[in-house]
LORORO-371675 format. One record per residue (C-alpha): chain; residue number from 1; x, y, z. Coordinates in Angstrom, 2 decimals. Layout:
<atoms>
ATOM chain resi       X       Y       Z
ATOM     A  NUM       X       Y       Z
...
</atoms>
This chain:
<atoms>
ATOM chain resi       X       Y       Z
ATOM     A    1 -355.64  -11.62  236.25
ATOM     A    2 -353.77  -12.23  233.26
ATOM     A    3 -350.37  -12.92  232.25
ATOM     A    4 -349.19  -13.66  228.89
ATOM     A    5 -346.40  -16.46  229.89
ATOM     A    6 -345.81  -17.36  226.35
ATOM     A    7 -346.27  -13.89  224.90
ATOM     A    8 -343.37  -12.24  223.43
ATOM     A    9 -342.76   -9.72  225.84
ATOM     A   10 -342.40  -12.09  228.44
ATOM     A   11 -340.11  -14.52  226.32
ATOM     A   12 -337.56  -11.19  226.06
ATOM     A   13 -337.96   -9.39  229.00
ATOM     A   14 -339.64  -11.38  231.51
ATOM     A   15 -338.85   -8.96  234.75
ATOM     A   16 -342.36   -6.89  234.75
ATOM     A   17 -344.42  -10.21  234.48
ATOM     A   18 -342.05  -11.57  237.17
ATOM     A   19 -342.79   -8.42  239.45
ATOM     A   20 -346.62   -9.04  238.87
ATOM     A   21 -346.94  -12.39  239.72
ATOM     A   22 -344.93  -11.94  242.41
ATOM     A   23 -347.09   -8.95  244.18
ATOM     A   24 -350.35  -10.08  243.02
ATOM     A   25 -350.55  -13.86  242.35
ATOM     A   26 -347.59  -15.42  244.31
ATOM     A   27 -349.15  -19.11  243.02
ATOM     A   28 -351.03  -18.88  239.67
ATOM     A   29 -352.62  -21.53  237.33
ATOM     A   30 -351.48  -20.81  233.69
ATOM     A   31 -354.05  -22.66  231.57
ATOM     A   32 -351.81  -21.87  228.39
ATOM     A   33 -349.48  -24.06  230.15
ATOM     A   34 -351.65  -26.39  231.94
ATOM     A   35 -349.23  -25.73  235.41
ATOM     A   36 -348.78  -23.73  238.62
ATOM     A   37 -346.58  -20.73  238.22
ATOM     A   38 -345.06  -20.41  241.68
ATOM     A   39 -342.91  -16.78  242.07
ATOM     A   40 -342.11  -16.61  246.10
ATOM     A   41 -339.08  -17.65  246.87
ATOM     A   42 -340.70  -19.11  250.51
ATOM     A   43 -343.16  -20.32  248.60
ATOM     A   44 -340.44  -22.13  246.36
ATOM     A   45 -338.49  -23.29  249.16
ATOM     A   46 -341.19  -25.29  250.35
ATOM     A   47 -341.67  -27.04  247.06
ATOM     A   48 -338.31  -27.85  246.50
ATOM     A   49 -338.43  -29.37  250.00
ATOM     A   50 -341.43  -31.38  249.51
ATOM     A   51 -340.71  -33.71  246.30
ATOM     A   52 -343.79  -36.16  247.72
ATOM     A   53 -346.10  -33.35  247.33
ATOM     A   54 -344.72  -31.54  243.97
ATOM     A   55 -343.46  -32.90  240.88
ATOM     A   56 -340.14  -31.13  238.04
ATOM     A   57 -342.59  -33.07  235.52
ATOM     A   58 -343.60  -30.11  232.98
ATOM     A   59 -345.76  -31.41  230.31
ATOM     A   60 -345.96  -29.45  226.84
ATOM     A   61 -344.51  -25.86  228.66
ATOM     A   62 -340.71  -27.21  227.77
ATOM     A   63 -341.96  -28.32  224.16
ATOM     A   64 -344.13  -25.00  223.66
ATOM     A   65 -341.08  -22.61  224.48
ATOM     A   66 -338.83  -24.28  222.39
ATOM     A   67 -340.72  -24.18  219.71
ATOM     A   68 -341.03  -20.67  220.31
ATOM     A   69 -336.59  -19.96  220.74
ATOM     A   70 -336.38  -22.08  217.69
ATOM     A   71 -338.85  -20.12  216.19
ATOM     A   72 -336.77  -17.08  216.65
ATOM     A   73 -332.93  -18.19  215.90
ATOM     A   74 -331.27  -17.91  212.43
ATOM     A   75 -331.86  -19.89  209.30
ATOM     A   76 -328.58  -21.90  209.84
ATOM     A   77 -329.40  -22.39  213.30
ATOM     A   78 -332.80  -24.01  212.58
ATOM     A   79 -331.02  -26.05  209.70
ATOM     A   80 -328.59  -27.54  212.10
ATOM     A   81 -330.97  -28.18  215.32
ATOM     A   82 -333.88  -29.64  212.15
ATOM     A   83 -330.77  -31.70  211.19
ATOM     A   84 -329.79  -32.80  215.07
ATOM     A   85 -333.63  -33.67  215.64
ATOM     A   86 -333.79  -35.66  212.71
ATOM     A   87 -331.11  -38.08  214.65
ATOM     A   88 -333.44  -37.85  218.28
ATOM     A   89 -336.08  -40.72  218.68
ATOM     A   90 -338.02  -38.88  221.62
ATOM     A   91 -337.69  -36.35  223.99
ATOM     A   92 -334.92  -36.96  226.59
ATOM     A   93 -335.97  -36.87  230.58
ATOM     A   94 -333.07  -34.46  231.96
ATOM     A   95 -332.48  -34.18  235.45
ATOM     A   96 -334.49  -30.66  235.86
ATOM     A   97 -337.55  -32.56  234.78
ATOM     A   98 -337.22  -35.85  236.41
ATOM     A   99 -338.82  -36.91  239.87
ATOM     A  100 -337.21  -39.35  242.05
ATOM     A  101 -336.41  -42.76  241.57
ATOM     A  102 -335.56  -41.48  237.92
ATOM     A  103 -334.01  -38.24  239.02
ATOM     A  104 -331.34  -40.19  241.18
ATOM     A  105 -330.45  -42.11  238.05
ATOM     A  106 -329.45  -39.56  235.65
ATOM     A  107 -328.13  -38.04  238.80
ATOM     A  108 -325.35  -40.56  239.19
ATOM     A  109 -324.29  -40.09  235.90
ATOM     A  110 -323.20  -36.97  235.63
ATOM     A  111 -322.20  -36.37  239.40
ATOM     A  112 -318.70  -37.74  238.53
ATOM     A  113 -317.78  -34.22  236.73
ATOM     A  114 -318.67  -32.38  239.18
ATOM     A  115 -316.93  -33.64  242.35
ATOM     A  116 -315.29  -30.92  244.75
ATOM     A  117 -311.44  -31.92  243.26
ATOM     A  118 -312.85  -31.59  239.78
ATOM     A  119 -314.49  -28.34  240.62
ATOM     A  120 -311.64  -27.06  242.46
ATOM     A  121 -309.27  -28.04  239.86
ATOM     A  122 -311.34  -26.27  237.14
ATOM     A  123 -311.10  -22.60  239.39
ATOM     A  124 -308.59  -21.20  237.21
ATOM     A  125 -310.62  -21.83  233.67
ATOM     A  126 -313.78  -20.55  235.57
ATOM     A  127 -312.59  -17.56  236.16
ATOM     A  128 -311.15  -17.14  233.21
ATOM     A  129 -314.64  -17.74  231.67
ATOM     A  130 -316.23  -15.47  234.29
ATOM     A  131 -313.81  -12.50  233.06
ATOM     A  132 -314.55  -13.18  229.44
ATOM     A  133 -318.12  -12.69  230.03
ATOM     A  134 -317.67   -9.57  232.09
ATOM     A  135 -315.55   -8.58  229.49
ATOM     A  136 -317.78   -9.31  226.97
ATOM     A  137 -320.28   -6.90  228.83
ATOM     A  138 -318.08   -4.32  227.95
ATOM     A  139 -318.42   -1.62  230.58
ATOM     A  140 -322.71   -1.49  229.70
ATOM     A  141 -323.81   -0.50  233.34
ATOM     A  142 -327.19   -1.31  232.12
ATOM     A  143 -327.19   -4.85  230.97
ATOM     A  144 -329.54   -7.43  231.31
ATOM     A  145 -327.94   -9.53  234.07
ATOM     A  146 -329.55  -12.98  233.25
ATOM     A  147 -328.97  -13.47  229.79
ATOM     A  148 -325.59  -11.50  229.95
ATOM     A  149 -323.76  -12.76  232.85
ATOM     A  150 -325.98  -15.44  234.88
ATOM     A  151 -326.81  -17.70  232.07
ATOM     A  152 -324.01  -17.76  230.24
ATOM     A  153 -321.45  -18.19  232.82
ATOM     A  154 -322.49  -21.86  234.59
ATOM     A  155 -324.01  -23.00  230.68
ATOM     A  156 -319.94  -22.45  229.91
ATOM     A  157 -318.95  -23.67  232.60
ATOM     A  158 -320.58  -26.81  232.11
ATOM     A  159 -320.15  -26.69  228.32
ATOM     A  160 -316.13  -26.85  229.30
ATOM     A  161 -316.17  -29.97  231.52
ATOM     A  162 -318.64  -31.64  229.17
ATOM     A  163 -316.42  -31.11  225.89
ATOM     A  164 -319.44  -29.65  224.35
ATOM     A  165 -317.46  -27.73  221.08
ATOM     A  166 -317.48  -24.35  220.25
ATOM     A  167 -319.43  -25.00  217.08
ATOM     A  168 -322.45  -26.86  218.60
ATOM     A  169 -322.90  -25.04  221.24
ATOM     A  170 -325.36  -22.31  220.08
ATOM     A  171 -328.00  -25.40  219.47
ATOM     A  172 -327.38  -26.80  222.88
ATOM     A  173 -328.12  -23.36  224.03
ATOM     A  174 -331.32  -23.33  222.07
ATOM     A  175 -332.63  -26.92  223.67
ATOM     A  176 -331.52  -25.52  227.14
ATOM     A  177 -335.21  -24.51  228.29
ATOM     A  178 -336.07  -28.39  226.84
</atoms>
């Protein structure tokens, strides 16, 4: 079997590939990647559950498909995320690809903004920002749900109770698969 995981088609439209690996190789070894492509959702489950056994730490994938996003964004876009790098020493851990004791850490950093009074507090600008993207949608029936509706929702979301600006947010968006 083989899936192209860092093939373009899959980078756009990744739904068919999904389907595949799903139905015929529920836990497959990219070598491209050098990881375990895991597309069950019990199969998931049990991995998320078992943080002795499994580890978030991704190697070169994160580095390889940002490359790849970069790659593909406008001129002024790679201009201003060549001129944010330029500022980066190395690679930041972020709590998607951090293990525990390390994990916790950046954990308690950030959990502050999102206590339940914070997060009830923010309902009104959520759904304002849930209506804008719906809106935004503009009646298409036949979107693409993730990068339409599910991505950009929470990424605004958190965006808003981070302060992120509406100017430098396309470049986060671009380091968001970091």
């Amino acid at each position: 079997m083989d899936f192209q995981l860092l093939g373009s088609e899959f980078l756009t439209s990744p739904h068919g590939i999904h389907k595949r690996l799903r139905d015929e190789a529920p836990v497959y070894f990219a070598e491209e990647l050098g990881m375990h492509i895991v597309s069950r959702y019990d199969l998931l489950r049990e991995i998320l559950r078992d943080s002795k056994t499994y580890s978030n730490e991704v190697g070169d994938f994160m580095l390889k498909a940002q490359q790849m996003r970069v790659a593909a964004a406008s001129p002024e876009t790679k201009e201003a995320l060549n001129h944010i790098e330029e500022q980066f020493i190395t690679d930041v851990p972020t709590l998607l690809t951090l293990d525990r004791p390390k994990h916790t850490v950046y954990r308690s950093l950030v959990e502050k903004l999102f206590t339940a009074s914070r997060i009830k507090s923010a309902g009104p600008s959520v759904q304002k920002i849930i209506d804008e993207v719906i809106a935004a949608a503009d009646g298409d029936r036949s979107i693409e749900f993730i990068s339409r509706i599910a991505f950009p929702i929470p990424v605004t979301i958190i965006f808003d109770l981070l302060g992120v600006p509406e100017e430098h947010r396309e470049a986060f968006e671009l380091g968001a698969t970091i």
